[in-house]
Rosetta silent file (secondary structure, phi, psi, omega in degrees, C-alpha in Angstrom):
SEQUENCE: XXXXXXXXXXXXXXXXXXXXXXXXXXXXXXXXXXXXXXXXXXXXXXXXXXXXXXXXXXXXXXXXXXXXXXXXXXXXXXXXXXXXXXXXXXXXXXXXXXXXXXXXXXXXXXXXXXXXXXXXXXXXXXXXXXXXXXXXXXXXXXXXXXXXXXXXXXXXXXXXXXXXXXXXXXXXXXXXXXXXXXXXXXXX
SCORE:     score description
SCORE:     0.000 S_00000001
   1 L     0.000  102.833  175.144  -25.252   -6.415   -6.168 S_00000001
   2 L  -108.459   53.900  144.338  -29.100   -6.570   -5.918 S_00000001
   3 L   -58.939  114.914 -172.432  -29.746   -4.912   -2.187 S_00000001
   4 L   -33.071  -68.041 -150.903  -33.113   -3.118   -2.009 S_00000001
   5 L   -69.970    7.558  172.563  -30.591   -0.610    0.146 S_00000001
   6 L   -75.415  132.531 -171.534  -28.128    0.240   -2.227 S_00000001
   7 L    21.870   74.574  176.190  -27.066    3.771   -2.821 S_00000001
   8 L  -127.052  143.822  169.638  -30.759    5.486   -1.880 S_00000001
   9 L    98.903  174.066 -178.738  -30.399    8.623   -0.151 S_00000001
  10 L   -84.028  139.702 -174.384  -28.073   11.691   -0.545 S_00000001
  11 L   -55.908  131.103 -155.134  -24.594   10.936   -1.057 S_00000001
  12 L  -146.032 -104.569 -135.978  -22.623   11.955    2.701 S_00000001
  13 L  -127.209  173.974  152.680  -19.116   11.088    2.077 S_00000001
  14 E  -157.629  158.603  165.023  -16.686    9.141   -0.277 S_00000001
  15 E  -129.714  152.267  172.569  -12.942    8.417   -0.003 S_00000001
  16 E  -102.039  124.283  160.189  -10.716    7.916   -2.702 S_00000001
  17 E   -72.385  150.184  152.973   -7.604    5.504   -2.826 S_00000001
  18 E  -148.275  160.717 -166.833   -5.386    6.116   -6.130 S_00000001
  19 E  -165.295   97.009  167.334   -1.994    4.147   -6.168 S_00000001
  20 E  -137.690  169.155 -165.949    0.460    4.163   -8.842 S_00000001
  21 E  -112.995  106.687 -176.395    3.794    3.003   -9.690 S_00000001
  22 E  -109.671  161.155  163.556    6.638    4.383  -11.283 S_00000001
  23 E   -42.461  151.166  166.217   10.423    3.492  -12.911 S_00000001
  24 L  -132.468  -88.700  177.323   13.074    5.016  -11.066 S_00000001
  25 L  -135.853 -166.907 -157.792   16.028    3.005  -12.520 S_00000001
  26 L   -48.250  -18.428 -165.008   16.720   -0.512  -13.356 S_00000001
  27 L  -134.874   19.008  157.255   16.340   -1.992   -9.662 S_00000001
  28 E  -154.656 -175.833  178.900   13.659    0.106   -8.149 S_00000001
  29 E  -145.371  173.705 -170.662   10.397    1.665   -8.523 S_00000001
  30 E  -135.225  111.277 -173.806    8.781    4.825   -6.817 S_00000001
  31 E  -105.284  132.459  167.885    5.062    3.713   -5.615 S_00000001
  32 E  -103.467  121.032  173.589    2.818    6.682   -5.260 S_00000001
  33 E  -137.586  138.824 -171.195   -0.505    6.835   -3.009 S_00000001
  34 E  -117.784  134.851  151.861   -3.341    9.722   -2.628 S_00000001
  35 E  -125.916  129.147  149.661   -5.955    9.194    0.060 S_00000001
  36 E  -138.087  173.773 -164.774   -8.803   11.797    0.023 S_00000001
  37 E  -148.763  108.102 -176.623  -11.553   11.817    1.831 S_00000001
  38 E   -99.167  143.187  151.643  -14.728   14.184    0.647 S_00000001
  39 E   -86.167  155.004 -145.795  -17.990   15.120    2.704 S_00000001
  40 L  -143.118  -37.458  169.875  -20.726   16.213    0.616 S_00000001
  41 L  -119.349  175.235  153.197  -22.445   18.101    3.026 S_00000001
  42 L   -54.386 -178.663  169.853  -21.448   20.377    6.140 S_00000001
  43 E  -154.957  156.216  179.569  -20.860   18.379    9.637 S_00000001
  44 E  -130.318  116.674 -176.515  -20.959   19.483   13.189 S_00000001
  45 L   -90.963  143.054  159.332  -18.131   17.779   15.378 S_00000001
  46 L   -39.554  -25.154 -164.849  -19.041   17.269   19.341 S_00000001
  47 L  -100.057   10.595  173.360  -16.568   19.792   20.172 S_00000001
  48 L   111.445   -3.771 -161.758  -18.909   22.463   18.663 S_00000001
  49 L   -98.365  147.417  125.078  -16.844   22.761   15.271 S_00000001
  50 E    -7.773  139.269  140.731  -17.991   23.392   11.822 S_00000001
  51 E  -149.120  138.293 -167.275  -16.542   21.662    8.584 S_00000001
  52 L   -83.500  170.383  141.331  -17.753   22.883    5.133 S_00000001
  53 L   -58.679  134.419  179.596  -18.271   20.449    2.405 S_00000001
  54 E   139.317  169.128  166.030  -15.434   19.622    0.947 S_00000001
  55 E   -27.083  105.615 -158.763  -12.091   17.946    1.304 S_00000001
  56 E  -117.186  -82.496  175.465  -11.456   17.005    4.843 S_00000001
  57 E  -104.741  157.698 -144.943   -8.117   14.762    4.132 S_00000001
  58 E   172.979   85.812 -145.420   -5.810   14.667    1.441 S_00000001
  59 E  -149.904  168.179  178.036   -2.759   13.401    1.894 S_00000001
  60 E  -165.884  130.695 -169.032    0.208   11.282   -0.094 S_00000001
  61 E   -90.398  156.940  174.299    2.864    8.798    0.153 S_00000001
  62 E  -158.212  124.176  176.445    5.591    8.198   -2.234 S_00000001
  63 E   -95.140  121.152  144.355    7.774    4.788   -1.526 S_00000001
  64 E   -73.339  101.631  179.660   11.465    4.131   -3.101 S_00000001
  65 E  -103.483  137.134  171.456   11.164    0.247   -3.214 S_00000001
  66 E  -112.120  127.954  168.789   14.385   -1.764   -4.360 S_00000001
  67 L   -30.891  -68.566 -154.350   13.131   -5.088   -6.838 S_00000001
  68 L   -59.362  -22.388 -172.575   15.582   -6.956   -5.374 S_00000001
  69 L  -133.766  -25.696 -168.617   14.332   -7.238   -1.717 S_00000001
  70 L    79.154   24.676 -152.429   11.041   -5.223   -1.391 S_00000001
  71 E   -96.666  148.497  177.588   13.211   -3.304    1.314 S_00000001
  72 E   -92.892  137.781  165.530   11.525    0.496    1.155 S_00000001
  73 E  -107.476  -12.508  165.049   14.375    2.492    1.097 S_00000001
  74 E  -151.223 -166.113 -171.692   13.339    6.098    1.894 S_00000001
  75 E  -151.289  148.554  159.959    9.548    7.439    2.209 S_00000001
  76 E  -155.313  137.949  171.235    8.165   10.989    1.664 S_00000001
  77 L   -92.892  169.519  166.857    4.703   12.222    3.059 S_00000001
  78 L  -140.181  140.925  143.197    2.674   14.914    1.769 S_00000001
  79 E   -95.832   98.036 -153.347   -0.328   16.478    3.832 S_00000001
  80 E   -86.952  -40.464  135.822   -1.809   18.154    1.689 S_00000001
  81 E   -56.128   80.199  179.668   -5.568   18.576    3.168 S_00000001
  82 L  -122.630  144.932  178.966   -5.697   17.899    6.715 S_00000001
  83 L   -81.553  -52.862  122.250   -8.867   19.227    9.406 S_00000001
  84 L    -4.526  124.274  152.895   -6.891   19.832   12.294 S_00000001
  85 L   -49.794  -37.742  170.714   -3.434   21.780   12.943 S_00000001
  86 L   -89.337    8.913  173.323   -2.339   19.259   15.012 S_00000001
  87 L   -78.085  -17.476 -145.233   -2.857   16.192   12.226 S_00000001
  88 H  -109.931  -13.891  175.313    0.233   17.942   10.434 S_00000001
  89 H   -78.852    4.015  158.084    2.521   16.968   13.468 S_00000001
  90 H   -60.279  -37.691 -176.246    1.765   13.391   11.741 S_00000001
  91 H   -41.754  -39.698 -171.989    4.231   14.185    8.777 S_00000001
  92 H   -82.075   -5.446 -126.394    7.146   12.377   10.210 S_00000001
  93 H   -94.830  -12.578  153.857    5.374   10.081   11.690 S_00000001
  94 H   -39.981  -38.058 -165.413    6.227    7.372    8.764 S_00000001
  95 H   -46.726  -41.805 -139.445    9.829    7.566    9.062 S_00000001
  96 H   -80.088  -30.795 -174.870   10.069    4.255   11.546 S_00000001
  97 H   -92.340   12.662  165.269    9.326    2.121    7.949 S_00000001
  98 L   -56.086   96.317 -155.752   12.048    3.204    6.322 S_00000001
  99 L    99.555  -60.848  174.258   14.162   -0.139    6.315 S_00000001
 100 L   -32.381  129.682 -168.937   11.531   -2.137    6.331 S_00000001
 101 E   -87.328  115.167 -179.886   10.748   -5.375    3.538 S_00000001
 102 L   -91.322  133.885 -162.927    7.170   -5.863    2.239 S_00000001
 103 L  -161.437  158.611  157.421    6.788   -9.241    3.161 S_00000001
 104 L   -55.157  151.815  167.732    4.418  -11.280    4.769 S_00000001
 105 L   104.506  -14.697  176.645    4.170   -9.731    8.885 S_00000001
 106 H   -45.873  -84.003  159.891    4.335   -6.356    7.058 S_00000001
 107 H    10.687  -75.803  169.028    1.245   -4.984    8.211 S_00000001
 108 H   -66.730   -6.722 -173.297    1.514   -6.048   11.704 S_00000001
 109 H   -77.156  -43.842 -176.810    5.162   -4.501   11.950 S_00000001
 110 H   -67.432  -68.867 -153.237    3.909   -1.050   10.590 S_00000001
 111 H   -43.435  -26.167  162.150    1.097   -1.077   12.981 S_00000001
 112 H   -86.088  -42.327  174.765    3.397   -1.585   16.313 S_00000001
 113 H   -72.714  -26.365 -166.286    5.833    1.025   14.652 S_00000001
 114 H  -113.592  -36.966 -155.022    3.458    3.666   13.193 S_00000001
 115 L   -70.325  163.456  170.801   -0.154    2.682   14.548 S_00000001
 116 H    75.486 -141.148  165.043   -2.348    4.209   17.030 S_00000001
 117 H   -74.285   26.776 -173.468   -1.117    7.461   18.768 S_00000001
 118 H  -109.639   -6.457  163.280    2.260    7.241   17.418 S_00000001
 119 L  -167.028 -144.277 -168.274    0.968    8.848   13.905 S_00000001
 120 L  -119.351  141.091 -178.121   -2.018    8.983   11.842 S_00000001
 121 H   -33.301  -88.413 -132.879   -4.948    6.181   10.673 S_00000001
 122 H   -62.905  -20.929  175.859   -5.432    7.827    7.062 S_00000001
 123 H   -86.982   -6.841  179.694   -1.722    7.768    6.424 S_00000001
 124 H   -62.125  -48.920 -147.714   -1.695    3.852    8.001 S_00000001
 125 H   -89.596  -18.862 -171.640   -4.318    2.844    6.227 S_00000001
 126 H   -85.449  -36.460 -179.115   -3.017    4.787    2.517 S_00000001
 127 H   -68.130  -30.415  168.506    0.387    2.657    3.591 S_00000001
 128 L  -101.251   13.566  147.078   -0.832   -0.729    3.788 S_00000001
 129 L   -76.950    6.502 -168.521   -3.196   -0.227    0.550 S_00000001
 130 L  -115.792   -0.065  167.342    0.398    0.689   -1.059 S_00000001
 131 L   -71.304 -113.337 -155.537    2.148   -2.809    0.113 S_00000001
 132 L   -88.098   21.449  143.716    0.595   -4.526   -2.370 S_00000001
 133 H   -39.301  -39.951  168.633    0.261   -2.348   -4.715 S_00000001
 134 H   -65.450  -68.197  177.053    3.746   -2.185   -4.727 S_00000001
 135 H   -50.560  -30.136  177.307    4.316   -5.755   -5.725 S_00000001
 136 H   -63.095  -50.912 -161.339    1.783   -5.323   -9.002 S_00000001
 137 H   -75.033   -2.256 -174.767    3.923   -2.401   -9.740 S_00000001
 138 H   -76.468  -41.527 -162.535    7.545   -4.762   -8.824 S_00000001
 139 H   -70.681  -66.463 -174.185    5.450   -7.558  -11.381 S_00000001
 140 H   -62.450    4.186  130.751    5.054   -4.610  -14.219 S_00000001
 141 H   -65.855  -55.897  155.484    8.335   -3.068  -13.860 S_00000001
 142 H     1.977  -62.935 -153.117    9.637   -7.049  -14.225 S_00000001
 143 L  -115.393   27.880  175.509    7.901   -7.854  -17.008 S_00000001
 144 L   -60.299  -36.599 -166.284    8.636   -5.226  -19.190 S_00000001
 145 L  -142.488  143.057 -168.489   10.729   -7.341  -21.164 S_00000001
 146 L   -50.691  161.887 -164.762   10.838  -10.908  -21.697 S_00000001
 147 L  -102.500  124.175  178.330   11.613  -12.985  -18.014 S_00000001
 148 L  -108.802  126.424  169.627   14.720  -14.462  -17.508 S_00000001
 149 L   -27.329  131.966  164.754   14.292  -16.988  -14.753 S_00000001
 150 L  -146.058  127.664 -148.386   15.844  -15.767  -11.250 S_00000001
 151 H   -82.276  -27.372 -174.135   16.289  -17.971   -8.703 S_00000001
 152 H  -103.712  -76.363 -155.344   16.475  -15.424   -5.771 S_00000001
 153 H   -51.511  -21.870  175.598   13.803  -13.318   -7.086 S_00000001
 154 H   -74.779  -59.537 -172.714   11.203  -16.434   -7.310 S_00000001
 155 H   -47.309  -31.785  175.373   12.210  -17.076   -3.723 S_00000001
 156 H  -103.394   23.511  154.481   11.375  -14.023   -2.643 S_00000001
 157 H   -88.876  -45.099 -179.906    7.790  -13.731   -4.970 S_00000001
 158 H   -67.688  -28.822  167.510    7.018  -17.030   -3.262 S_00000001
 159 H   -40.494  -49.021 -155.357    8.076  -15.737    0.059 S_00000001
 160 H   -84.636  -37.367 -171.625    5.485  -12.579   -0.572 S_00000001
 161 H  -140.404    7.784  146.520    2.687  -14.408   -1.904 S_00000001
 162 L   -46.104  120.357 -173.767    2.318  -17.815   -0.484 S_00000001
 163 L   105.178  -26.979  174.124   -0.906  -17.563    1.348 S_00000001
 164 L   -50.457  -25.549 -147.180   -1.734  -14.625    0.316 S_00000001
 165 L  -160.923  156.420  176.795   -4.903  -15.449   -1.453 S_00000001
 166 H   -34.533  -72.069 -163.606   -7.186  -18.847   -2.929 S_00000001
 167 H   -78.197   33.778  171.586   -5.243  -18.755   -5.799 S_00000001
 168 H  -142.859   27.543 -161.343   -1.570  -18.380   -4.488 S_00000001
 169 L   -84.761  139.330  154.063   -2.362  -20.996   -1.403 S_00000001
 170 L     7.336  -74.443  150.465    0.206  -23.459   -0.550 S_00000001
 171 L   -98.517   46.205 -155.793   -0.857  -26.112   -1.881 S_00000001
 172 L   -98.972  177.001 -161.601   -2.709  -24.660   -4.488 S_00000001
 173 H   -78.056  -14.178 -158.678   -0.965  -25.432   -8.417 S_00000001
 174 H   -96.934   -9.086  145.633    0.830  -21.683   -9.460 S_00000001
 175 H   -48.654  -50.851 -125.581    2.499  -22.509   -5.843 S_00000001
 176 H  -119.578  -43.023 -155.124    3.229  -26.177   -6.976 S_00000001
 177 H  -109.996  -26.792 -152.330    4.412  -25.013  -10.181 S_00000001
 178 H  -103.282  -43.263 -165.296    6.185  -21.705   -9.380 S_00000001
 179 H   -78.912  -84.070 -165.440    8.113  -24.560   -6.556 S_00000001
 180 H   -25.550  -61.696 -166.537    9.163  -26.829   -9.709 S_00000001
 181 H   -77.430  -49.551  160.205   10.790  -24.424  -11.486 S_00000001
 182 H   -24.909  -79.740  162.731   12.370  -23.015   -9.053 S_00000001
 183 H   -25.534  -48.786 -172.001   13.761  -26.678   -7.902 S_00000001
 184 H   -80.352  -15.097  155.944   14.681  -27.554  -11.926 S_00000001
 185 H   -63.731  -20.664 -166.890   16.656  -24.138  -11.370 S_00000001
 186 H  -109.704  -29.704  158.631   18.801  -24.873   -8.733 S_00000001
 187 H   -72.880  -28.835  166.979   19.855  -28.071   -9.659 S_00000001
 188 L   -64.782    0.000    0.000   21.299  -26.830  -13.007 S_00000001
């Protein structure tokens, strides 16, 4: 990055993402996400209020995902930091994904169940960096141990990441190839 404008001046805010993934047993994992959000100096809101430096949000998701489908099967928030009394009437506001598959259309599905005034951006926005996040941590629970070809589970890794990206495009080759074997599976 050579922009004359890059990082000059005093430092005003930063948020942090952190996302990690752990075993739970053989057929799920438990994906963990932190949003914070720091200010560096005071601020003065329009309605007249204060806020110190310091933590302004601070908040955390924890997914039960089962391997087999990508279906989340429960959810728990945490608020841990919030500026407002009334952001904490947001805790529940998650529940509605519960049942839900990370798949392609995820995104738009949380955003008509969870988005807008029905709960809060910073937990929206910590929930769709933790879709796929979740699948790196589905590939590294996986691949712990050598991979025995599964016929269902490639269908639903191709399902997840056709499309996704340059290198996963349709007719791009780890598509094309990822396709073969699958096909030379199903005929045996």
């Amino acid at each position: 990055m050579d922009a004359a404008w890059k990082s000059q001046g005093k430092k005003l805010h930063t948020r942090n993402i952190e996302i990690s993934t752990y075993e739970c047993d053989e057929n799920r994992i438990i994906v963990e996400g932190f949003l914070k959000d720091d200010r560096h100096q005071n601020t003065f809101a329009v309605t007249g209020e204060t806020f110190p430096a310091g933590v302004i949000h601070h908040m955390g998701i924890r997914l039960l995902v089962n391997c087999s489908t990508f279906l989340i099967e429960d959810i728990d928030v945490d608020l841990i930091s919030v500026p407002r009394s009334v952001c904490r009437e947001t805790l529940d506001s998650l529940a509605p994904i519960r049942g839900l598959t990370i798949t392609r259309g995820f995104t738009s599905k949380v955003k008509k169940l969870v988005g807008g005034t029905k709960g809060c951006t910073h937990l929206l926005e910590l929930l769709l960096a933790m879709a796929p996040a979740a699948v790196q941590g589905f590939a590294a629970h996986r691949s712990r141990k050598p991979y025995d070809f599964d016929p269902q589970q490639a269908k639903l890794i191709l399902k997840f990441l056709i499309n996704t990206c340059h290198a996963w495009r349709e007719d791009g080759p780890f598509v094309q190839s990822h396709k073969e074997m699958l096909q030379k599976a199903l005929k045996l």
